[in-house]
C-alpha positions as CSV (number, residue, x, y, z in Angstrom):
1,X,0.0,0.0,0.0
2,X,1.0,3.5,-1.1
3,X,3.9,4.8,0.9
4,X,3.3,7.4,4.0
5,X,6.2,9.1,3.5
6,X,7.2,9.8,6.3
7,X,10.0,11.7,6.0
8,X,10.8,12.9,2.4
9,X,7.4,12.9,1.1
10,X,6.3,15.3,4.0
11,X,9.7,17.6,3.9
12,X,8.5,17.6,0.2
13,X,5.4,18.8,1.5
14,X,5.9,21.5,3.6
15,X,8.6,22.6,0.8
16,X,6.0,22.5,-1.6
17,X,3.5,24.6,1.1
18,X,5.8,27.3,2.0
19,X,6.7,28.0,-2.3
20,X,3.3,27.5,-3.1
21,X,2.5,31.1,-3.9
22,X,5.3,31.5,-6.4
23,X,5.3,27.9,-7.5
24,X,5.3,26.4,-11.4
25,X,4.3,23.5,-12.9
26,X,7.0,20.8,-11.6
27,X,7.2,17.0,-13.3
28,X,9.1,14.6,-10.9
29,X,10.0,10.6,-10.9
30,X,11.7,8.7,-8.0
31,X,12.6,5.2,-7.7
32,X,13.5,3.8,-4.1
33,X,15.3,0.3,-4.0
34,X,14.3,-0.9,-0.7
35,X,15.0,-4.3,1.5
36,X,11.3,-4.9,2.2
37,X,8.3,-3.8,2.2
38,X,6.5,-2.6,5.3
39,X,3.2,-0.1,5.7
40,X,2.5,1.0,8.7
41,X,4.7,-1.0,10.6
42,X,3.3,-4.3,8.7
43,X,5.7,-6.5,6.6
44,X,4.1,-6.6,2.6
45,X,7.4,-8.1,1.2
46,X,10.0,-9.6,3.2
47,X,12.5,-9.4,0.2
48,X,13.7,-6.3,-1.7
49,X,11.6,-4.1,-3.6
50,X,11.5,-1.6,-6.6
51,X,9.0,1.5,-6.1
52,X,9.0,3.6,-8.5
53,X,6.9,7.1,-9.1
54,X,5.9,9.9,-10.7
55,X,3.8,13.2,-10.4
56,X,2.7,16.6,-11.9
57,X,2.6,19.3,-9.1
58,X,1.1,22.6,-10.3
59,X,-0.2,26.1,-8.6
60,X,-3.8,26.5,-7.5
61,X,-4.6,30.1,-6.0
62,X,-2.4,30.0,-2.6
63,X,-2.5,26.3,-3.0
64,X,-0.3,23.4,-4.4
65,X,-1.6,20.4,-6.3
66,X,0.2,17.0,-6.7
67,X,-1.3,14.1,-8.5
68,X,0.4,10.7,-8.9
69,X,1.3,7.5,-9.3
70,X,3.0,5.3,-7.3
71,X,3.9,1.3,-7.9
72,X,5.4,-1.4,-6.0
73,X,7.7,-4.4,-8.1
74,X,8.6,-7.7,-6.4
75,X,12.3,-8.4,-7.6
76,X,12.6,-12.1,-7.8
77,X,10.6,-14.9,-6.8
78,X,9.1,-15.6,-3.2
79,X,9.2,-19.2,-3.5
80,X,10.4,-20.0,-0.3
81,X,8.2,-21.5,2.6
82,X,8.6,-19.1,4.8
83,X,8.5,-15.1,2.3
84,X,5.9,-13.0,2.2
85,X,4.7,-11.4,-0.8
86,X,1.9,-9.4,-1.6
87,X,1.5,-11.1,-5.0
88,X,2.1,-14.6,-4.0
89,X,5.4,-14.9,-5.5
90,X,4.3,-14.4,-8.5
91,X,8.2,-13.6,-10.4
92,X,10.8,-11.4,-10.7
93,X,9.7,-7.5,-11.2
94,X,5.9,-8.5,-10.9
95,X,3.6,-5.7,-10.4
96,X,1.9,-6.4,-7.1
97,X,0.2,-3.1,-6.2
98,X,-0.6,-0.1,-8.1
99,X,-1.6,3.7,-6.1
100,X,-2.8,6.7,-7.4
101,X,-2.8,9.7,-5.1
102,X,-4.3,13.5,-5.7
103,X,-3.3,16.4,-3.0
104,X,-3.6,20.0,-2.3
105,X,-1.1,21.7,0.2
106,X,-1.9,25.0,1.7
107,X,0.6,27.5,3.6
108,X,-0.7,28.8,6.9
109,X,2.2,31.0,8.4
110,X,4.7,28.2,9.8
111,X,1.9,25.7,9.3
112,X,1.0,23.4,6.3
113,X,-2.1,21.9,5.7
114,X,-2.8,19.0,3.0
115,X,-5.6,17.5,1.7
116,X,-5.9,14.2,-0.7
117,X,-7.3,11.1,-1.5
118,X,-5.3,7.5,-2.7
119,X,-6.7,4.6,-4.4
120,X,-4.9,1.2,-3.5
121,X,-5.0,-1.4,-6.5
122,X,-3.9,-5.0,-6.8
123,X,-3.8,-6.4,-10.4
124,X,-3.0,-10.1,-8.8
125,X,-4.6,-13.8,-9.3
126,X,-2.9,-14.7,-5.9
127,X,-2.4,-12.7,-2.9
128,X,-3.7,-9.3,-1.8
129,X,-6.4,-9.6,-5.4
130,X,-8.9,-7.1,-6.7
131,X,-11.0,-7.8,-3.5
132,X,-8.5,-5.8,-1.4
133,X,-9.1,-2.6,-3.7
134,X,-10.0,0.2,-1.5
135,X,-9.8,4.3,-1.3
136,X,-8.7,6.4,2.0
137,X,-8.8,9.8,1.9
138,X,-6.5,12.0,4.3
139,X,-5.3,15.3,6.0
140,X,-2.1,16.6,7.4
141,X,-1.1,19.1,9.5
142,X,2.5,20.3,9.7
143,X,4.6,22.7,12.0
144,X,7.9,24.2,10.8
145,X,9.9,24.5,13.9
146,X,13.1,22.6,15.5
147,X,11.6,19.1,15.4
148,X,9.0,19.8,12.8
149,X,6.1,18.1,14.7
150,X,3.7,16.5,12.2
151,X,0.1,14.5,12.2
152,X,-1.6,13.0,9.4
153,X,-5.1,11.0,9.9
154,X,-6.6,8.6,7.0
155,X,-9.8,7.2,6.4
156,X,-10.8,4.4,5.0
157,X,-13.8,5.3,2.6
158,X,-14.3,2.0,1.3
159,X,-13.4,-1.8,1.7
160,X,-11.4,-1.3,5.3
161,X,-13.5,1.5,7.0
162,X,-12.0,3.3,9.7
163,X,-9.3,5.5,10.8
164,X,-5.5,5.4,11.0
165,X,-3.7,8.4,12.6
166,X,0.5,9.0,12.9
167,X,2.3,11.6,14.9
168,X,5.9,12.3,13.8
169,X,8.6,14.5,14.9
170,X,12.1,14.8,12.3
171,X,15.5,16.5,13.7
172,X,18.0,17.7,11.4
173,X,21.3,17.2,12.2
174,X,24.3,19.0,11.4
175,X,27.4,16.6,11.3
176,X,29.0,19.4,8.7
177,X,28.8,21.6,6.1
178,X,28.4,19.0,3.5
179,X,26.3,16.4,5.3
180,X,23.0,16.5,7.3
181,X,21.2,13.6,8.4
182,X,17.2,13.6,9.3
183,X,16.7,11.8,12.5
184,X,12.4,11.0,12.5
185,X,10.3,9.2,14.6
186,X,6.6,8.6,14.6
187,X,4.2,6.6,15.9
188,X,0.9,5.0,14.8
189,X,-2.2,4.8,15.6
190,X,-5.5,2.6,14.5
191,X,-9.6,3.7,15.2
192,X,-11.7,1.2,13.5
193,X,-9.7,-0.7,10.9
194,X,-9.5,-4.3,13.1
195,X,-10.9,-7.5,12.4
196,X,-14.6,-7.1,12.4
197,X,-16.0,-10.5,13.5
198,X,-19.4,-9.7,12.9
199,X,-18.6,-8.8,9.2
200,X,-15.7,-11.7,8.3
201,X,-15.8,-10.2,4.5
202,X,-15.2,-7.1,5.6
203,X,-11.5,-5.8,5.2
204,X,-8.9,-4.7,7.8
205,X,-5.0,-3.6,8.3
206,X,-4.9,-4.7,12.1
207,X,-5.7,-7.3,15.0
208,X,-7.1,-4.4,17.4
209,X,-7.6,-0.8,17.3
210,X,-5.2,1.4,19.1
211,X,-1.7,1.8,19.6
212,X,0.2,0.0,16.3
213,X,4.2,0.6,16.0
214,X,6.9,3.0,16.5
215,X,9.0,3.7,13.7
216,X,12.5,5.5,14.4
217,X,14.6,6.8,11.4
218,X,17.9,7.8,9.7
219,X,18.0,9.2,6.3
220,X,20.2,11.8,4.3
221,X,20.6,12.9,1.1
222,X,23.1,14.2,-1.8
223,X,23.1,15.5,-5.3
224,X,24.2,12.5,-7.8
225,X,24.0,15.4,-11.4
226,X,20.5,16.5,-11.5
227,X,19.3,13.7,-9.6
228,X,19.3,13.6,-6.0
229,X,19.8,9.9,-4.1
230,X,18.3,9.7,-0.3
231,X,19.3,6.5,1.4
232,X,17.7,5.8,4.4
233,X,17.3,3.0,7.9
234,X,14.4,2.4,9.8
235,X,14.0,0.7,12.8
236,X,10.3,-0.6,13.8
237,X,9.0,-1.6,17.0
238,X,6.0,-3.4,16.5
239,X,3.0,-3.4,19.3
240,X,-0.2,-4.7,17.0
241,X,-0.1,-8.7,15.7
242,X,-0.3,-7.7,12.7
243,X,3.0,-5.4,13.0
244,X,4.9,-7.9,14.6
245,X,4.8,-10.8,11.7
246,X,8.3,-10.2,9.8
247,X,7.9,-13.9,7.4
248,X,5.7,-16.5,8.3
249,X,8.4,-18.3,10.9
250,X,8.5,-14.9,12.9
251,X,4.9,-14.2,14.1
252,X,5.8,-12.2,17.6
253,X,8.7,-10.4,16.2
254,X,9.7,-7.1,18.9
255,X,12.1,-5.6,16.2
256,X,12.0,-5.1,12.6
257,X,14.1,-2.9,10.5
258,X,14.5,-2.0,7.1
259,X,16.7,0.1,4.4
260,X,16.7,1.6,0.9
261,X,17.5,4.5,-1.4
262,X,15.4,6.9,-3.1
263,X,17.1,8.4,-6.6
264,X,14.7,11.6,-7.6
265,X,14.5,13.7,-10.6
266,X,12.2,16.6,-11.2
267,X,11.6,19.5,-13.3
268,X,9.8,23.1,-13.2
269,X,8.1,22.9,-16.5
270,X,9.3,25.7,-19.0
271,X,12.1,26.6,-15.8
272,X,15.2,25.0,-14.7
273,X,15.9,21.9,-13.3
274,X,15.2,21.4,-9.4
């Protein structure tokens, strides 16, 4: 399921916020290579991934609107007993989700605020199939100050119902003139989106509501020509079941971590390069 972005994707935001007034039409693609894929503090894939993608972010009055798309490739087969894969191990650089997302991002002084909506897809005969198609829509509040607090809530429109809500806080640290590394941590939160045992067709992301996971972070970044690559580390402390299965051998996991780089590219359309 689309990424939260946690860290770049809500730096990008409040970027996006504070320049909206004077902003152009921008074109951007990333591609993060990344040892697995977790959501929310639940393991998708528990071998590397390829997510790649792209958006169109334009002025609107004071406002800034992105719309994208965002996809998720399994690289390699999970064939053994014990992987997960959201496709079912379908084969190397199979498509096992597709998201498109559509946001507005106001300034507000040293606040931003964001509105969207994302559309989960899964184009898959095995695993998470076209039954787990669903729609959340979402809000974020952000504060530009020394640990950039943060909040985002989501809601589940459609297959899932209920709410998910994450607090965040990101540091950036000095080490010198040439590097600075972003030091995050959030925490999660779920209202709703459990296993309904009254309605067993009904979807869900977690065991219980409440509390979920902690997620603590590392990331930087540096200019690579007109691209720029982010690597990043995360370290996840599971607290839901659902957060704590890592493969299906490790069902009460306490610890999970996970690492990847991002390469981006975008352009001001008709301007120079960003």
């Amino acid at each position: 399921m689309k990424r939260s972005l946690v860290v770049a994707g809500v730096l990008a935001g409040l970027t996006l916020a504070s320049a909206a007034a004077s902003a152009q039409t921008t074109f951007g693609v990333d591609a993060a290579l990344n040892s697995h894929y977790f959501w929310r503090g639940i393991t998708f894939d528990s071998k590397p991934v390829l997510q790649p993608d792209a958006y169109l972010t334009f002025p609107v009055s004071k406002a800034s609107v992105t719309i994208g798309g965002w996809g998720n490739f399994e690289l390699g087969k999970y064939n053994g007993v014990n992987d997960l894969s959201e496709s079912g191990g379908q084969g190397a650089l199979d498509l096992s989700e597709f998201d498109w997302w559509a946001e507005a991002t106001m300034p507000a002084g040293k606040t931003s605020l964001t509105f969207g909506a994302t559309g989960y897809t899964f184009p898959n005969d095995v695993g998470f199939t076209s039954a787990a198609n669903t729609t959340e829509i979402y809000g974020k509040i952000g504060f530009t100050n020394i640990v950039n607090p943060k909040v985002a809530v989501w809601y589940d429109i459609d297959n899932v119902k209920g709410a998910y809500a994450e607090g965040s806080i990101s540091y950036p640290w000095k080490l010198n003139d040439k590097w600075t590394f972003n030091l995050g941590a959030l925490a999660g939160m779920s209202a709703g989106q459990e296993i309904n045992t009254s309605k067993p067709t009904e979807g869900f992301n977690f065991a219980k509501s409440g509390y979920t996971h902690a997620d603590l972070s590392v990331s930087t970044s540096f200019a690579a020509g007109a691209a720029t690559i982010a690597p990043q580390v995360h370290f996840v402390l599971p607290h839901d079941l659902a957060t704590k299965v890592a493969a299906l051998n490790k069902l009460d996991e306490s610890f999970k971590f996970w690492l990847g780089a991002t390469v981006s590219w975008s352009k001001a359309m008709g301007g120079e390069k960003k």
